[in-house]
C-alpha positions as CSV (number, residue, x, y, z in Angstrom):
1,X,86.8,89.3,64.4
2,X,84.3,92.2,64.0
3,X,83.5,94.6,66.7
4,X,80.1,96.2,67.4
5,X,79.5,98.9,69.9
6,X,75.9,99.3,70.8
7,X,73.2,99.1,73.4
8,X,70.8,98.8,70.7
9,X,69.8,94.5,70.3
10,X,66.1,95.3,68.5
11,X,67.4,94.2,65.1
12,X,69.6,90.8,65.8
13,X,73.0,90.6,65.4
14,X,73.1,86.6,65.0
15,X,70.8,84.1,64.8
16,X,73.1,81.2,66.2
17,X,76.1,82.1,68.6
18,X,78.0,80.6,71.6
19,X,78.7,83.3,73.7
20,X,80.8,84.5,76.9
21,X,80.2,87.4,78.9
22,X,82.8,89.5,81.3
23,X,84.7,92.6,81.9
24,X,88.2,90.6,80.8
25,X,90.6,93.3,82.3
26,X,93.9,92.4,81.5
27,X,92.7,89.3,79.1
28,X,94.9,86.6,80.8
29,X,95.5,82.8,80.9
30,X,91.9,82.6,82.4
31,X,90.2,84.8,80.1
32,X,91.8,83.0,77.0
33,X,90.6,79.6,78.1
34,X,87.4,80.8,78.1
35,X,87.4,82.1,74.4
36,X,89.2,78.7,73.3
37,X,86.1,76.7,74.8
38,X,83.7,79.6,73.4
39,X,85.7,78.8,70.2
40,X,85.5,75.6,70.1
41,X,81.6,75.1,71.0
42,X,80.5,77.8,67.6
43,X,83.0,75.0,65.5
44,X,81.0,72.2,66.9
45,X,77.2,74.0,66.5
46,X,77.8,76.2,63.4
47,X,77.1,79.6,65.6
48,X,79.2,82.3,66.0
49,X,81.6,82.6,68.7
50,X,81.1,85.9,70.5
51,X,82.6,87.8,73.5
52,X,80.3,90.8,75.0
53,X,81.9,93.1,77.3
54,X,81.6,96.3,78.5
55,X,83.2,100.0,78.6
56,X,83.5,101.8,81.0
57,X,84.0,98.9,83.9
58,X,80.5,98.7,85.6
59,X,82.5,99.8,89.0
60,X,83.7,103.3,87.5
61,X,79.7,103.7,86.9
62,X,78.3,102.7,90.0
63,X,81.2,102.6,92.8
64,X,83.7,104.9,91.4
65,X,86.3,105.2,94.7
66,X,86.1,101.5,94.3
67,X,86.6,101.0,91.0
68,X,90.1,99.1,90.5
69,X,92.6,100.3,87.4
70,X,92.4,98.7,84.4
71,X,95.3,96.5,83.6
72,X,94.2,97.6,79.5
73,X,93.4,100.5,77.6
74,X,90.1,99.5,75.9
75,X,91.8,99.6,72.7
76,X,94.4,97.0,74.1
77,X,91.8,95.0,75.3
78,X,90.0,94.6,71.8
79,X,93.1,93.5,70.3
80,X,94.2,91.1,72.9
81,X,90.9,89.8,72.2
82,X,91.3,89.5,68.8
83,X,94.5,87.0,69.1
84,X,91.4,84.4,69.7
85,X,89.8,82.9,67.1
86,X,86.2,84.5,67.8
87,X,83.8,86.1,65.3
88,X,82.5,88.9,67.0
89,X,82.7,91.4,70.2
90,X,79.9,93.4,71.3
91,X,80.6,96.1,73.4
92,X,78.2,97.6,75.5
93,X,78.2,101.4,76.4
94,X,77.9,100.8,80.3
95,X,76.2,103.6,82.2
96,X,73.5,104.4,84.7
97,X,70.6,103.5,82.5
98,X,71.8,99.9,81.6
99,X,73.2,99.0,84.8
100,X,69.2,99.0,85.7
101,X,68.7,96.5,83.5
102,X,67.7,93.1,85.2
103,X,69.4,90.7,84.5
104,X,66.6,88.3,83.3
105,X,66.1,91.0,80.5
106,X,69.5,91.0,79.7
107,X,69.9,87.4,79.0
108,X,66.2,87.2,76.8
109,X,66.7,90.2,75.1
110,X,70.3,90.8,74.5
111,X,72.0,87.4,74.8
112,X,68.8,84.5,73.0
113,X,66.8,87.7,70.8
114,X,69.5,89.9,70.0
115,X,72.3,87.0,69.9
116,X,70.5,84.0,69.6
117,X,73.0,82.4,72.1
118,X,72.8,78.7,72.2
119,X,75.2,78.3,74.7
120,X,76.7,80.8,77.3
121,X,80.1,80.3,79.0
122,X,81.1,81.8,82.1
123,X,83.4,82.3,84.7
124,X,82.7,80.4,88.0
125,X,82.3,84.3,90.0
126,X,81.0,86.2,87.5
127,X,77.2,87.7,87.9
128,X,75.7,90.7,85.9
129,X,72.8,92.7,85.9
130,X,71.1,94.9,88.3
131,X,72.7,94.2,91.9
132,X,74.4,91.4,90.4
133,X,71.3,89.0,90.2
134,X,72.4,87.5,87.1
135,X,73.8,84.6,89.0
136,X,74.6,81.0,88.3
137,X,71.3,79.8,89.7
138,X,69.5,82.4,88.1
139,X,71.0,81.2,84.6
140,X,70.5,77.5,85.0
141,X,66.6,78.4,85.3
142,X,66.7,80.8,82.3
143,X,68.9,78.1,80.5
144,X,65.6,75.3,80.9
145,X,63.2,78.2,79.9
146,X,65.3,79.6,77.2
147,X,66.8,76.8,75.5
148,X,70.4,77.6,75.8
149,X,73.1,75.4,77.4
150,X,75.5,76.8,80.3
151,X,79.1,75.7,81.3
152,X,80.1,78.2,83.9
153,X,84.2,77.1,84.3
154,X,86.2,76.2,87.5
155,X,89.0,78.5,88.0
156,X,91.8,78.3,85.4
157,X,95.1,78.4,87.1
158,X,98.4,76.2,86.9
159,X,99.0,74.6,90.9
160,X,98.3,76.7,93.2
161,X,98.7,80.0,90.8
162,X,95.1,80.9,90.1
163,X,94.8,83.2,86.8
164,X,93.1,86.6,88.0
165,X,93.1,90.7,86.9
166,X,93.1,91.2,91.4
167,X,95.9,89.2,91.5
168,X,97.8,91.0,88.0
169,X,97.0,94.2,89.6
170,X,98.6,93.4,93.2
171,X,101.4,91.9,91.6
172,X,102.0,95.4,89.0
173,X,100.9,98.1,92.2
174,X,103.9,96.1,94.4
175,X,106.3,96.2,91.6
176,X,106.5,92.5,91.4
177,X,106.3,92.1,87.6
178,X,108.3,89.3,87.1
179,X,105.5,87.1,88.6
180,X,102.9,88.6,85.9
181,X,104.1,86.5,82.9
182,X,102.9,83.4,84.5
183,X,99.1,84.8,84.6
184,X,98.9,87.2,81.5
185,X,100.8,85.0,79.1
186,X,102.9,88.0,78.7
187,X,104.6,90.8,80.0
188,X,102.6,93.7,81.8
189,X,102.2,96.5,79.0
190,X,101.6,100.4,78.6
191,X,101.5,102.1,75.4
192,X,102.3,106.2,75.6
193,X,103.4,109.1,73.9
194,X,106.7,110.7,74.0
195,X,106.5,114.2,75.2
196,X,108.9,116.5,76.8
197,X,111.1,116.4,79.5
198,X,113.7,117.9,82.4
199,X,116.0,116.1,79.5
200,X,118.0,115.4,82.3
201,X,118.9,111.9,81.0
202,X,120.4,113.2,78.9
203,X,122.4,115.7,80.9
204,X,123.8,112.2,82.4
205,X,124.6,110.4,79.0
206,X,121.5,108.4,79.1
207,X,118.4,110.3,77.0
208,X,115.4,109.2,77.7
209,X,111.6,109.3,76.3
210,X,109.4,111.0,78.3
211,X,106.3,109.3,78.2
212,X,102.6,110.0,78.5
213,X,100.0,107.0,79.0
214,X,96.2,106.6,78.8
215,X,97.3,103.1,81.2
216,X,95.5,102.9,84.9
217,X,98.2,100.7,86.0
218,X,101.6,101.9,86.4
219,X,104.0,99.6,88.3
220,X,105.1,100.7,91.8
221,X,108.1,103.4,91.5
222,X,111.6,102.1,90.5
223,X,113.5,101.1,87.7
224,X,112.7,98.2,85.6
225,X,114.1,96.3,83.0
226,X,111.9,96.5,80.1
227,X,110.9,96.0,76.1
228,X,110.3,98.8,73.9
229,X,108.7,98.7,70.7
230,X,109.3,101.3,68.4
231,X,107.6,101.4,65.0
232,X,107.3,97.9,65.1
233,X,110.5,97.3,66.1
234,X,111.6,96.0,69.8
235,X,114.6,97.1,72.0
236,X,115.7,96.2,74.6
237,X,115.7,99.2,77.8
238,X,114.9,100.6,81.1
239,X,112.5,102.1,82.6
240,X,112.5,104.5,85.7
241,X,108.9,105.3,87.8
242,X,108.7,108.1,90.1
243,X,109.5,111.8,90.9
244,X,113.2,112.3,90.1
245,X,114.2,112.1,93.7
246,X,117.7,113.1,93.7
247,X,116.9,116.4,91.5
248,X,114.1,117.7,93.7
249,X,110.5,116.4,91.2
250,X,107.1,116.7,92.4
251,X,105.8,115.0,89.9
252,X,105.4,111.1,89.0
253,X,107.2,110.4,85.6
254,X,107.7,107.6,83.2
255,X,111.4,108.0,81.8
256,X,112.5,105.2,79.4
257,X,116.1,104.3,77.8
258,X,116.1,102.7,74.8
259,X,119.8,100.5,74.6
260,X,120.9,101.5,71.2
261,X,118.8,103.7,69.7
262,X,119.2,106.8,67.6
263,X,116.5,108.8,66.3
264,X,113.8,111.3,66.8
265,X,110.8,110.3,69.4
266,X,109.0,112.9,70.2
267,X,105.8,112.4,69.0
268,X,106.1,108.9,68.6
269,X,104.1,105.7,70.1
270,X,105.7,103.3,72.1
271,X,105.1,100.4,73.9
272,X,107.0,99.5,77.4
273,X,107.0,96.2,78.3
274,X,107.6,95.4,82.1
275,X,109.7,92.0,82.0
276,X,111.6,92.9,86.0
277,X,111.7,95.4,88.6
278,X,115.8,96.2,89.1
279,X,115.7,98.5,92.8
280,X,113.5,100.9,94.5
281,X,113.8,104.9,93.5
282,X,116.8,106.3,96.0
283,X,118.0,110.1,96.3
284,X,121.6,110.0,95.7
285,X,123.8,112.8,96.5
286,X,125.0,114.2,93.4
287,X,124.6,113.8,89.5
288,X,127.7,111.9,89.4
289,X,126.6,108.9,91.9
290,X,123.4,109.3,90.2
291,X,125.1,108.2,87.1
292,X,127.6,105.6,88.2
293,X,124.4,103.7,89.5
294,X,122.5,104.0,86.0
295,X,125.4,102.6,84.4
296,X,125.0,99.7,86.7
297,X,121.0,99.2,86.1
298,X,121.5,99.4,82.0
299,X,124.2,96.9,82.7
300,X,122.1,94.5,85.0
301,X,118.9,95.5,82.6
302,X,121.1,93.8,79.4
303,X,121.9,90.8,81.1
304,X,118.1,90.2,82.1
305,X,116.8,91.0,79.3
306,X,119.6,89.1,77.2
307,X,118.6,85.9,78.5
308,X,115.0,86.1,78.0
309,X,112.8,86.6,74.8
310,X,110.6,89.6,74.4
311,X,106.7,88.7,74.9
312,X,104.3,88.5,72.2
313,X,103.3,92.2,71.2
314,X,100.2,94.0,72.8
315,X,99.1,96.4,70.0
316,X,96.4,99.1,70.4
């Protein structure tokens, strides 16, 4: 899969294409059906089969304070992207100048000149453009004009379990993350560098990487039973969320264990992947009950983790 990055559609990128259009925070179940179908239509018609999308989210352009966190990085979306078999993403630099853009332009001059989309695919709520006019009844009369065919999909779900990012981001912001698999296909992800500490992990027995993440969304505080990747190699570990109660922090940290491990991480890249939330944060009254209890979470962390496989790898 290429990817293009460019507001620029005055020399065309295809001449034949299928294409979908969509923020796809998080890139779940939903999402994925979408690209299969997008997939599956360029096979049938000889087009390409290409995803546009945008950076930043529209929202943290025109509504900042309402703008929700990203489940992905951008880079994390790409490559989630990129599992599908699709020939192209266009990105599109969002900011104050395009979000004027009606959304009549944007489908003839972006999606049929620049694209030459023969067939769109959306969700069943998505709409674009300025104020949102590029609706489905706007489409249907642009698809007659235009010549291009549009499915716009019912909601993708499994019961009564409809695949959404809302509903991913809820679920992550409550600590719930054992109920994510079911929607993302996989466990809920951050990637981060190790940096520095209070090293006081390790003043316990239990030394852990201190992380830094470009993420939006970090799971509610509390300790979490989780999958580390570590130069390509995953372990199994835990993962603790919050301020360090019972030694006075003020600030939010990400500490991870990693079961096993010996080396050098500062520096280093890792991925943390959220499989199940073990207890809330508590103050405890001294270092000593402070360890007794993460004895009992790397304990209770091995079991989970034991009797599950690790998800398929997120990679930047």
């Amino acid at each position: 899969m290429r990817t293009i990055t460019t507001a620029d559609f005055s020399r065309p990128l295809a001449e034949r294409s299928v294409v979908t259009i969509g923020n796809f925070d998080g890139v779940h179940r939903g999402h994925r059906e979408i690209f299969r179908r997008v997939s599956m239509y360029a096979a049938d018609q000889q087009s390409l089969a290409v995803v546009v999308t945008f950076d930043p989210h529209p929202l943290q352009v025109l509504n900042p304070d309402c703008a929700p966190p990203m489940i992905t990085t951008p880079a994390q979306k790409r490559a989630l992207i990129a599992e599908s078999d699709l020939d192209l993403l266009v990105v599109i630099p969002f900011d104050q100048q395009f979000a004027a853009l009606p959304a009549e332009r944007f489908v003839r001059d972006i999606l049929v000149t620049g694209l030459g989309m023969r067939r769109l695919v959306v969700g069943h709520d998505y709409a674009f453009g300025r104020g949102r006019e590029g609706n489905q009844a706007l489409l249907k009369c642009l698809s007659g004009e235009l010549g291009f065919q549009l499915e716009v999909l019912d909601p993708v779900g499994e019961g009564e379990l409809i695949f959404s990012s809302s509903t991913v981001r809820r679920l992550v912001r409550n600590g719930e993350l054992a109920a994510v698999p079911p929607i993302l296909g996989r466990y809920h992800s951050i990637n981060g560098q190790v940096v520095a500490g209070r090293e006081i992990g390790r003043s316990l027995g239990f030394p852990t990487a201190n992380i830094v993440t470009d993420n939006q969304l970090l799971p509610a505080d509390g300790v979490y039973a989780v999958w580390v990747e570590v130069a390509g190699e995953l372990h199994m570990g835990a993962c603790s969320i919050g301020n360090n109660p019972t030694f006075g922090g003020d600030q939010r940290t990400i500490e991870v264990f990693i079961f096993d491990f010996e080396g050098e991480l500062y520096g280093h890249e890792l991925m943390v992947q959220f499989a199940a939330r073990l207890r809330e944060l508590a103050r405890f009254p001294d270092a000593a009950t402070l360890k007794q209890q993460i004895g009992r979470d790397v304990a209770a962390a091995r079991l989970l983790l034991s009797a599950s496989l690790p998800a398929t790898r997120q990679r930047p």
